[in-house]
C-alpha positions as CSV (number, residue, x, y, z in Angstrom):
1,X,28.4,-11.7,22.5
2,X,31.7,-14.3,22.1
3,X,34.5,-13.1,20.7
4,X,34.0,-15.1,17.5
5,X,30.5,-13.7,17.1
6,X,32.3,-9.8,17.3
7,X,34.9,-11.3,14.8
8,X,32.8,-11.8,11.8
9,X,30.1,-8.7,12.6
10,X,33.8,-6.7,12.4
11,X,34.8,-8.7,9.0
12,X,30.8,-8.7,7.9
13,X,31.3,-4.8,7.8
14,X,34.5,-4.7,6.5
15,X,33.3,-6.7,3.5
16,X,30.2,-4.4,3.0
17,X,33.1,-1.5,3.2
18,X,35.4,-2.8,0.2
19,X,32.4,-3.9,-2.2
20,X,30.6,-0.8,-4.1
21,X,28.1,0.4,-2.2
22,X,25.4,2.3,-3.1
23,X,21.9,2.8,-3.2
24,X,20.8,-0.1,-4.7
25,X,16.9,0.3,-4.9
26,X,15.1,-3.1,-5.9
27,X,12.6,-2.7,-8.6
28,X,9.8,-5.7,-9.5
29,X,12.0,-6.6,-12.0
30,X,14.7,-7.4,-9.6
31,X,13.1,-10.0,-8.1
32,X,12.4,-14.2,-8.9
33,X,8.5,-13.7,-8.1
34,X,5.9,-10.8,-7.9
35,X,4.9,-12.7,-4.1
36,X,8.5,-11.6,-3.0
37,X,8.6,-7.9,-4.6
38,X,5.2,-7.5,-2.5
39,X,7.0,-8.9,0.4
40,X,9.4,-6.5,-0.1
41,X,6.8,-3.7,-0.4
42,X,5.1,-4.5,2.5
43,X,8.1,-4.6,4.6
44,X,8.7,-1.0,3.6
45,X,5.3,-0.3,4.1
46,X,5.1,-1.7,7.7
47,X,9.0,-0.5,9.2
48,X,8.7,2.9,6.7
49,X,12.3,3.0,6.3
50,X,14.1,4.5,3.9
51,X,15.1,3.0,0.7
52,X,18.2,5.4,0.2
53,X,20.5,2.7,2.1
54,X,24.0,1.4,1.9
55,X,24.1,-1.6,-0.3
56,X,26.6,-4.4,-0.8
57,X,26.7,-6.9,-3.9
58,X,28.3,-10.2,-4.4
59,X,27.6,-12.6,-6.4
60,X,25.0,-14.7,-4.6
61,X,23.6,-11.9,-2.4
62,X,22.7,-8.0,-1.8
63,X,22.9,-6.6,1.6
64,X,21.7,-3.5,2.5
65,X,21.8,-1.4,6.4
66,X,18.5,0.3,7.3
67,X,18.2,2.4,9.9
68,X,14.8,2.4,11.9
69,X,14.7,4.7,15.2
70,X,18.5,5.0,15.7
71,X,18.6,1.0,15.2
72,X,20.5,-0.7,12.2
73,X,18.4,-3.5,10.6
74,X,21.0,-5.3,8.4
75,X,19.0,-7.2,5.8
76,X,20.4,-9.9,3.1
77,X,18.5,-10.7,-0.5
78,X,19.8,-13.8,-1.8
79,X,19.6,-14.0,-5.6
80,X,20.3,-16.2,-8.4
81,X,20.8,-15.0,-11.7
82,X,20.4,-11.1,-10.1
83,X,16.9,-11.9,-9.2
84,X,15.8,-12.3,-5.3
85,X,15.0,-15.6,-4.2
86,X,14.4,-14.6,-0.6
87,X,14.5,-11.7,1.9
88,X,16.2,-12.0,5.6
89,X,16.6,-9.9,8.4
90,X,19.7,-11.0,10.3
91,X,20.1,-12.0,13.6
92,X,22.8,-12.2,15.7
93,X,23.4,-15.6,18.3
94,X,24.1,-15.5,22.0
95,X,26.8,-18.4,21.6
96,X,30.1,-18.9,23.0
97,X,30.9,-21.8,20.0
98,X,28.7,-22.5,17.0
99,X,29.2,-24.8,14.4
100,X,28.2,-22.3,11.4
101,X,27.8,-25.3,8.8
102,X,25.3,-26.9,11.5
103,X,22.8,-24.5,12.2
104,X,23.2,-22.0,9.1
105,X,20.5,-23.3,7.4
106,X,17.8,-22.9,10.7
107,X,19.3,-19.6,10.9
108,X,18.5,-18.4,7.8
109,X,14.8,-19.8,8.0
110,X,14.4,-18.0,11.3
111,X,15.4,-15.0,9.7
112,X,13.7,-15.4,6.6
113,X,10.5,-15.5,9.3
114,X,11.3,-12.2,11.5
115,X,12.0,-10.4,7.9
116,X,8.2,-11.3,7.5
117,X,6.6,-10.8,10.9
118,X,8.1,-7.5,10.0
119,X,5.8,-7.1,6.6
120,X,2.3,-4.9,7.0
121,X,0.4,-8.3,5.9
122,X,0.0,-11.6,8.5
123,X,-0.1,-13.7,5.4
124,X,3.6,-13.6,4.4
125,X,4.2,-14.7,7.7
126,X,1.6,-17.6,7.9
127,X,2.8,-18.7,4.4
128,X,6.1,-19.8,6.1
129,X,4.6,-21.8,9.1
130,X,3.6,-25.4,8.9
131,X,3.3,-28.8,10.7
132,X,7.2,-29.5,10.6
133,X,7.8,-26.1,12.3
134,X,6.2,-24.6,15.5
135,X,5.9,-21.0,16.3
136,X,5.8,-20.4,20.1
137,X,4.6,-17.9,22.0
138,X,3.3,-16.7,25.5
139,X,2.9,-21.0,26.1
140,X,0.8,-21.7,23.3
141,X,1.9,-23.4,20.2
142,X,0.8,-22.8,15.8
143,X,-2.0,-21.0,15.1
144,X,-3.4,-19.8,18.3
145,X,0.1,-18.7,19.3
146,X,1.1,-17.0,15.9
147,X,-2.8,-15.0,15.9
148,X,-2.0,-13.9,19.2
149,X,1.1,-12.4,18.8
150,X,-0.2,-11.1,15.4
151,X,-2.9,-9.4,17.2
152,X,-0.3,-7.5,19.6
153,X,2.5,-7.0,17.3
154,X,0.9,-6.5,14.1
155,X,2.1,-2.6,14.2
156,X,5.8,-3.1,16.0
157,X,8.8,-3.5,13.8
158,X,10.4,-6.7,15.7
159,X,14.5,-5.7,16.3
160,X,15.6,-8.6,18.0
161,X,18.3,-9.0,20.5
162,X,20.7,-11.9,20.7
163,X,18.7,-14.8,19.7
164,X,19.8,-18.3,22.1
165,X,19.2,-21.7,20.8
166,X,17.1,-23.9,22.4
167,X,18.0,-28.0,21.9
168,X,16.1,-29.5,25.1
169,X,13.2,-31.3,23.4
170,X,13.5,-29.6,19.6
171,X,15.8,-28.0,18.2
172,X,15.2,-24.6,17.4
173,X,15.5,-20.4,18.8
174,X,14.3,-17.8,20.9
175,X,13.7,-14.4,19.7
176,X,14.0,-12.1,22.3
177,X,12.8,-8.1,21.5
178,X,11.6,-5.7,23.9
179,X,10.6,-7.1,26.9
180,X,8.7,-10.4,25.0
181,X,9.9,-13.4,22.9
182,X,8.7,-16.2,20.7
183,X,10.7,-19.5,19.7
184,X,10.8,-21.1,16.5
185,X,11.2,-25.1,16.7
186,X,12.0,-27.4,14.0
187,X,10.7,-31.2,13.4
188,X,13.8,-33.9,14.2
189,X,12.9,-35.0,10.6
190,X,12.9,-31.7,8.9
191,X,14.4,-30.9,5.4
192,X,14.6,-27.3,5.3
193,X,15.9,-27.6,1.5
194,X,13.3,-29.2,0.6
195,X,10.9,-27.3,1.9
196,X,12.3,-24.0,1.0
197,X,12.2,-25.2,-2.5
198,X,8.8,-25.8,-2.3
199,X,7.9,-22.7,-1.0
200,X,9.3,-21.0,-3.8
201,X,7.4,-23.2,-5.8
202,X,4.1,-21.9,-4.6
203,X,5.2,-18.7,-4.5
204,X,5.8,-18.7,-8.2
205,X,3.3,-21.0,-9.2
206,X,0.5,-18.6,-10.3
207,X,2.5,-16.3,-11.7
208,X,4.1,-19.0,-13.9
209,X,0.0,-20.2,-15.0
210,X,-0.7,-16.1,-15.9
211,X,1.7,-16.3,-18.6
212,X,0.7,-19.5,-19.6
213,X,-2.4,-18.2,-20.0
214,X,-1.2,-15.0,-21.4
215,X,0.0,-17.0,-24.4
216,X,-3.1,-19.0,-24.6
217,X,-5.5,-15.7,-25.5
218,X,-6.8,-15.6,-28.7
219,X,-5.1,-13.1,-30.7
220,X,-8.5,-11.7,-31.9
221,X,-9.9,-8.2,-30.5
222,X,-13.8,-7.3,-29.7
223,X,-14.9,-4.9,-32.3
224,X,-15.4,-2.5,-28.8
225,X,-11.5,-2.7,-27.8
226,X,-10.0,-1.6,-31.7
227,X,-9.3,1.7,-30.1
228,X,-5.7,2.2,-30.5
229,X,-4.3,1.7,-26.7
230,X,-1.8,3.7,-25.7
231,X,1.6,2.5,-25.0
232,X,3.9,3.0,-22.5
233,X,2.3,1.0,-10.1
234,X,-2.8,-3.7,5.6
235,X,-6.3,-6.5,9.1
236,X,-7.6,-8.8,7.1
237,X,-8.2,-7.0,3.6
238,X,-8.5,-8.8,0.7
239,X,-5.0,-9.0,-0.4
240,X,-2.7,-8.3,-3.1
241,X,-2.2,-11.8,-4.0
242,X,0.3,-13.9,-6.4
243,X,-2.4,-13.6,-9.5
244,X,-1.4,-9.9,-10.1
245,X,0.1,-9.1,-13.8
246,X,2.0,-6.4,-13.5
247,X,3.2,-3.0,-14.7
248,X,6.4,-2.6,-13.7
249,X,7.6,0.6,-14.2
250,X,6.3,3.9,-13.2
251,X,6.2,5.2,-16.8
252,X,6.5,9.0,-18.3
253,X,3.1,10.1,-18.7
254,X,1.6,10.7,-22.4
255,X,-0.9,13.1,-24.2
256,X,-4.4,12.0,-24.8
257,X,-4.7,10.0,-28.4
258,X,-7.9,8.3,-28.2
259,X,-11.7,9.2,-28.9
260,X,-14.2,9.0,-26.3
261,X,-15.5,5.3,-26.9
262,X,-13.0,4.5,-24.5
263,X,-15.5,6.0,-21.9
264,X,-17.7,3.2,-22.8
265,X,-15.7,0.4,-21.9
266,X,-15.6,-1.3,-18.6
267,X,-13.5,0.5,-15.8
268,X,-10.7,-2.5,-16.2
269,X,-10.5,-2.3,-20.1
270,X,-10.6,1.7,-19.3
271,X,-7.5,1.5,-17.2
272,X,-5.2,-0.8,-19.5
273,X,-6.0,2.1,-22.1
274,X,-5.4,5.3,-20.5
275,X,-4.1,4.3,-17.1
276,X,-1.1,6.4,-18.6
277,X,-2.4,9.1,-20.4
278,X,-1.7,12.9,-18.8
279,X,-4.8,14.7,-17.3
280,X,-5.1,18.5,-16.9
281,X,-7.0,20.1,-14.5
282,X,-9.9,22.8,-16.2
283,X,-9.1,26.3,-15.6
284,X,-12.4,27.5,-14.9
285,X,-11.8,30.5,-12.4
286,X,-12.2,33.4,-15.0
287,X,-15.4,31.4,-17.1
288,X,-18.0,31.2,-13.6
289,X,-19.9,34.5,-12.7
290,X,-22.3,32.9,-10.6
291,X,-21.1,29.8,-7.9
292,X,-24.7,28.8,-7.4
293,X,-26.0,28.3,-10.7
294,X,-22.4,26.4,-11.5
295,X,-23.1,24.1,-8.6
296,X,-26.5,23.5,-9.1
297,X,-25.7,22.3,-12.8
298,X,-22.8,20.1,-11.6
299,X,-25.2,18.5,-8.8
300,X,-28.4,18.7,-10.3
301,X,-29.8,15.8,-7.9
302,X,-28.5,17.3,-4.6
303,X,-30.4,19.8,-2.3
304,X,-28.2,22.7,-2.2
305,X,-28.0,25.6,0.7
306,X,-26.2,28.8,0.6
307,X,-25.3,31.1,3.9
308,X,-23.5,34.1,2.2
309,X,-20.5,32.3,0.5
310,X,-21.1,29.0,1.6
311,X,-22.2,26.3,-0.1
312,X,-23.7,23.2,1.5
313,X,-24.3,20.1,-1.2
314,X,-26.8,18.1,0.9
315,X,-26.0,14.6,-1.8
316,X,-26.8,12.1,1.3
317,X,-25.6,8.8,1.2
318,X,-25.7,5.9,-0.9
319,X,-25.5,2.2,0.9
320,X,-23.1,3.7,4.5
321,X,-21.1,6.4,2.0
322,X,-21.4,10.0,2.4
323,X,-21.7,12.6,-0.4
324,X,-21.9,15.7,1.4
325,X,-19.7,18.6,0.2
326,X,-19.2,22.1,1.9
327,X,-17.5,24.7,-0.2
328,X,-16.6,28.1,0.3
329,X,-16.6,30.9,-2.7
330,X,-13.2,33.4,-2.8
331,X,-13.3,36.4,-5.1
332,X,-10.2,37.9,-6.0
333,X,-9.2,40.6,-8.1
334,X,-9.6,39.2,-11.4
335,X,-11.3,35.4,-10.7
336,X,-13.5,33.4,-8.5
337,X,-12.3,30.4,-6.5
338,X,-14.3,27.9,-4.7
339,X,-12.4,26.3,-1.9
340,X,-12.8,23.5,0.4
341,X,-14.8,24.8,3.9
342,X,-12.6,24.1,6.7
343,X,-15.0,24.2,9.4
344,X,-15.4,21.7,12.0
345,X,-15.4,21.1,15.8
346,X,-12.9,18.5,18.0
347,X,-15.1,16.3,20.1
348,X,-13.8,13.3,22.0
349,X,-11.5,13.0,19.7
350,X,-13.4,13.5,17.0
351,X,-13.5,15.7,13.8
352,X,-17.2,16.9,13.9
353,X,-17.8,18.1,10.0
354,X,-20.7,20.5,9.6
355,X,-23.1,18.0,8.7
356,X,-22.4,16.0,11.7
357,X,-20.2,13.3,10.3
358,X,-17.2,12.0,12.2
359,X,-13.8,11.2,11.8
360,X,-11.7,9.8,14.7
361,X,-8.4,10.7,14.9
362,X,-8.2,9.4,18.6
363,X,-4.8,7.6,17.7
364,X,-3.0,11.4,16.7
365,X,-1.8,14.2,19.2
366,X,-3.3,17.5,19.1
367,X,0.1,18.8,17.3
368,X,-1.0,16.1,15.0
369,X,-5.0,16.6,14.6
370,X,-4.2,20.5,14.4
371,X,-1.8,19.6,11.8
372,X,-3.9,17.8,9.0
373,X,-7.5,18.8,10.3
374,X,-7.7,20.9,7.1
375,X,-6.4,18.3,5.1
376,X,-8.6,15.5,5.8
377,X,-11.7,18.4,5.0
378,X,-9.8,18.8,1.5
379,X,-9.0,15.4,0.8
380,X,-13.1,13.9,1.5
381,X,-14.7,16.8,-0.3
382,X,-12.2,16.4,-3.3
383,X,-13.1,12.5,-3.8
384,X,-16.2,13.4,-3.4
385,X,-16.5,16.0,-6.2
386,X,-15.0,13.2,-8.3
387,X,-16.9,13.2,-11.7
388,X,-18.1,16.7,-11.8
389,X,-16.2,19.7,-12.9
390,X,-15.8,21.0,-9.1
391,X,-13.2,18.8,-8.8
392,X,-10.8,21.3,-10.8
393,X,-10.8,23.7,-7.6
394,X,-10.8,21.1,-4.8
395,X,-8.2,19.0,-6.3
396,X,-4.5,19.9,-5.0
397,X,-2.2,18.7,-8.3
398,X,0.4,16.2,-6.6
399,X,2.9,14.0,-7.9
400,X,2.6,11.5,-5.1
401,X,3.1,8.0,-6.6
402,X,0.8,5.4,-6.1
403,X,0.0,1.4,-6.9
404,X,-3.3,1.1,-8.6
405,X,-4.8,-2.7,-8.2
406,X,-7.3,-3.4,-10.4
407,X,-9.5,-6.3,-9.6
408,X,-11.3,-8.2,-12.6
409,X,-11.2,-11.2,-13.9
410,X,-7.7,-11.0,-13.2
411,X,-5.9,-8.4,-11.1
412,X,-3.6,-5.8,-12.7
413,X,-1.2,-4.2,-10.9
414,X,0.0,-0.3,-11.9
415,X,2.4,2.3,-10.6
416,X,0.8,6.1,-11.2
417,X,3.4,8.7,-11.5
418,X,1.2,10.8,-9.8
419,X,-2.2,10.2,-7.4
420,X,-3.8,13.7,-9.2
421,X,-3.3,12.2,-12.4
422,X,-5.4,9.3,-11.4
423,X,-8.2,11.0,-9.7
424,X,-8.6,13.1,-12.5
425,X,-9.0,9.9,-15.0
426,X,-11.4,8.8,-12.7
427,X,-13.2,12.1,-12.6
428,X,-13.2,11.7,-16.5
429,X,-14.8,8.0,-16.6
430,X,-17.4,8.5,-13.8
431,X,-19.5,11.9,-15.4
432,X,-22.4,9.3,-15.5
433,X,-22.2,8.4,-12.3
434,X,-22.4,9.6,-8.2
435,X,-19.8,9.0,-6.5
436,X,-19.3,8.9,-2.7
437,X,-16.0,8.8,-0.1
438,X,-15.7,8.1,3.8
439,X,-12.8,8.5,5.5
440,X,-13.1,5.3,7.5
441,X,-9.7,5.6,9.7
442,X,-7.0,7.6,10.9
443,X,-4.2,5.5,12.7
444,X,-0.7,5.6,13.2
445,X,1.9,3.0,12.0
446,X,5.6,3.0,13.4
447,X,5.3,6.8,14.1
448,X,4.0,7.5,10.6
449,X,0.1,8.7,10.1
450,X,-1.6,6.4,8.1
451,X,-5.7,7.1,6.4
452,X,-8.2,4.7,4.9
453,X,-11.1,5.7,2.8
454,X,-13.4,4.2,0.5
455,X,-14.5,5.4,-2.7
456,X,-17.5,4.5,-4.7
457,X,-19.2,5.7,-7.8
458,X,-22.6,4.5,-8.6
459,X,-23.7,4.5,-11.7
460,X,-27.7,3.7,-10.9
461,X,-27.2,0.1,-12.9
462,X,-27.7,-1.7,-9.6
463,X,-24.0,-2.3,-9.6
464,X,-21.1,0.1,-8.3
465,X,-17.6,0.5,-8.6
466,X,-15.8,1.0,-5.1
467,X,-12.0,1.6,-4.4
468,X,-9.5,1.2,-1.4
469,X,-7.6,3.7,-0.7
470,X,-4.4,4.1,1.6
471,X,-2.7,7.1,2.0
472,X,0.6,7.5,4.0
473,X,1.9,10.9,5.6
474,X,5.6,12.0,6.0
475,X,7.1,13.4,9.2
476,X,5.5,16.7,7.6
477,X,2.1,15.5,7.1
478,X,2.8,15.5,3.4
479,X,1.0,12.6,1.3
480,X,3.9,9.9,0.6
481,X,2.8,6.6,-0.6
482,X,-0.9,5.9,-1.8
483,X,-2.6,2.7,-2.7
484,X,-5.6,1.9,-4.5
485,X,-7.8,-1.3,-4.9
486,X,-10.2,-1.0,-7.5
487,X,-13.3,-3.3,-7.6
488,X,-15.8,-3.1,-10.6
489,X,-19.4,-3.5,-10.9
490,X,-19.7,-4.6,-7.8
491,X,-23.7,-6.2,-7.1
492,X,-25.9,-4.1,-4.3
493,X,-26.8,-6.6,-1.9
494,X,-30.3,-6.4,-0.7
């Protein structure tokens, strides 16, 4: 690195030293667009650092130093009006002279891009390429050469070395990082204002039409929705995308105030209403003398089998879900408890539940696998006892926080305080119906053990409501993040 180069990194840091620093954690509201706070979730998502870092404010920018496996990622919010306009990781150059005011600008988009190859979604990434720039890699050019290293890199946090410039045929950089690199070049006739500007543009363009056609509603309510509401938060999945009105703020939770007739309302319309009401859990230990009879009436459709104090609820499937539940009764001294049964055998890799099911956890360790064997058991039997009254001894009350997406005819974004809170809502709304959960995969992400599952209720219309669900371990194999995407009424294909 030239001297020059060491010059500024040492007056970069002093200037981060002098301005207050603290932990300056961005919020939705801190940001110009609901595309960049995603971006920003999903680049603490895919790198899972932590966002207790070292911040430094001016007046036309943030900074803040992550660390990610004993490696400083310095990254630089530019805002106007404190709002984030855009999100970089920065890069250092491998330049004896440099004319700053020459190549600033390239810079900047170069590391605008790495700050998004570094996001959990390929879209944020392909949203920044286009005929005027060229992404290279492993000799291929665009598309094919971004897909490919997409499909190698899709779960490595990219910390690049010194980047060099490369001015033989078009100007532009190459990213070197591990052993690999890929080069950005830039069109001779490029205006990288322009452009920027109108990417921002469609960035914020849908959210802008929402509120436009927030303010075009009628005023007037359906007799159904007079209830009194109460007031107050990844592979090509369907994505979070910009026509997402949001809530904001993870909100206190509040006491019940409504009658049932909100039960009758679509899932969607349900949500709005109670997404923040508090749930309690029934205390049903000392009012059940007999665990059969109790199950039976809770699952009065499923074939049931009992061995001693086991329980099997043979529920079968419904479309490629499961339904199965095994349960195990506990007396104590002055209650009964029915627990989770945490039998199962390790096959190839495999967790082999009683009935034969499978869950591969190839991608863990056997530290790992013996670690949350027992809670992957607790975790598909709870979802599955989701709208009956079993789910009051399966259910383990958390407060882990989570982003509930609701897809209707427009998508809602909410931030639960707590994912037992929500399950138990859910529990609540779905009594009518059978619901179902597979674990569909166990994978790990930057050293952190990710799940997927699928939940869905069916309600025997001929429709079904299924949910998403990601859930994110810490180093202790405690649940950390969660994410839900919530489809309704969904229509069963033949």
């Amino acid at each position: 690195m030239s001297n020059k180069m060491k010059i500024k990194l040492v007056i970069f840091y002093l200037m981060l030293f002098v301005l207050n620093l603290w932990a300056f954690q961005p919020q939705e509201a801190d940001f110009v667009s609901n595309y960049q706070y995603r971006l920003y979730i999903s680049w603490l998502t895919k790198t899972g650092v932590s966002t207790q870092a070292a911040a430094g404010f001016s007046q036309d920018k943030v900074v803040k130093i992550f660390t990610y496996k004993d490696k400083q990622i310095i990254v630089e919010y530019p805002w106007e009006n404190h709002k984030i306009t855009k999100q970089l990781q920065k890069l250092e150059i491998n330049l004896k002279i440099r004319s700053d005011f020459t190549i600033d600008e390239y810079l900047h988009y170069t590391e605008n891009l790495v700050y998004r190859l570094n996001s959990s979604d390929k879209q944020f990434a392909a949203d920044f390429l286009n005929d005027k720039i060229v992404f290279r890699y492993n000799q291929k050019e665009g598309n094919i050469a971004f897909d490919e290293f997409w499909r190698i890199y899709s779960k490595t946090v990219i910390i690049p070395d010194d980047i060099e410039i490369i001015s033989s045929e078009k100007f532009g950089f190459r990213v070197p990082f591990l052993d690999d690199y890929f080069e950005i070049l830039f069109s001779t006739d490029i205006d990288l204002e322009k452009l920027s500007a109108e990417l921002s543009k469609k960035e914020s363009k849908t959210k802008d039409a929402l509120e436009f056609l927030e303010e075009a509603k009628p005023k007037e309510k359906k007799p159904v929705e007079e209830i009194e509401p109460t007031k107050t938060m990844p592979e090509e999945k369907e994505r979070i995308n910009d026509n997402i009105s949001p809530k904001n703020k993870i909100e206190l939770p509040i006491e019940n105030n409504f009658d049932n007739k909100i039960y009758n309302l679509p899932i969607a319309d349900f949500i709005r209403k109670a997404h923040n009401v508090r749930q309690s859990k029934e205390l049903l230990n000392n009012k059940i003398d007999d665990v059969a009879a109790f199950l039976k009436k809770q699952f009065p459709q499923c074939e049931q089998q009992q061995i001693d104090d086991l329980f099997y609820l043979k529920r079968g499937k419904f479309l490629d879900f499961n339904g199965d539940i095994f349960v195990q009764k506990e007396i104590t001294d002055d209650c009964i408890n029915i627990l989770p049964y945490y039998d199962y055998q390790l096959e190839n890799s495999k967790l082999i539940l009683p009935n034969g099911e499978e869950v591969d956890v190839s991608d863990l360790s056997m530290e790992e696998i013996d670690a949350i064997a027992k809670s992957i058991l607790q975790l598909i039997y709870s979802h599955r006892a989701i709208g009956t009254k079993l789910i009051n001894f399966l259910l383990i009350h958390d407060d882990v926080p989570t982003t509930l997406i609701v897809h209707s005819d427009e998508r809602e974004l909410y931030n639960i305080y707590s994912y037992a809170n929500l399950l138990l809502m859910l529990s609540k709304y779905w009594e009518n119906s059978q619901v179902y959960f597979n674990l569909h995969e166990v994978k790990k992400v930057n050293g952190k053990i990710e799940l997927v599952g699928y939940l869905v209720a069916d309600d025997n219309s001929g429709k079904y409501d299924l949910a998403e669900i990601w859930f994110r371990l810490d180093e202790d194999y405690r649940l950390d993040l969660i994410m839900m995407m919530l489809y309704q009424q969904l229509e069963i294909e033949n």
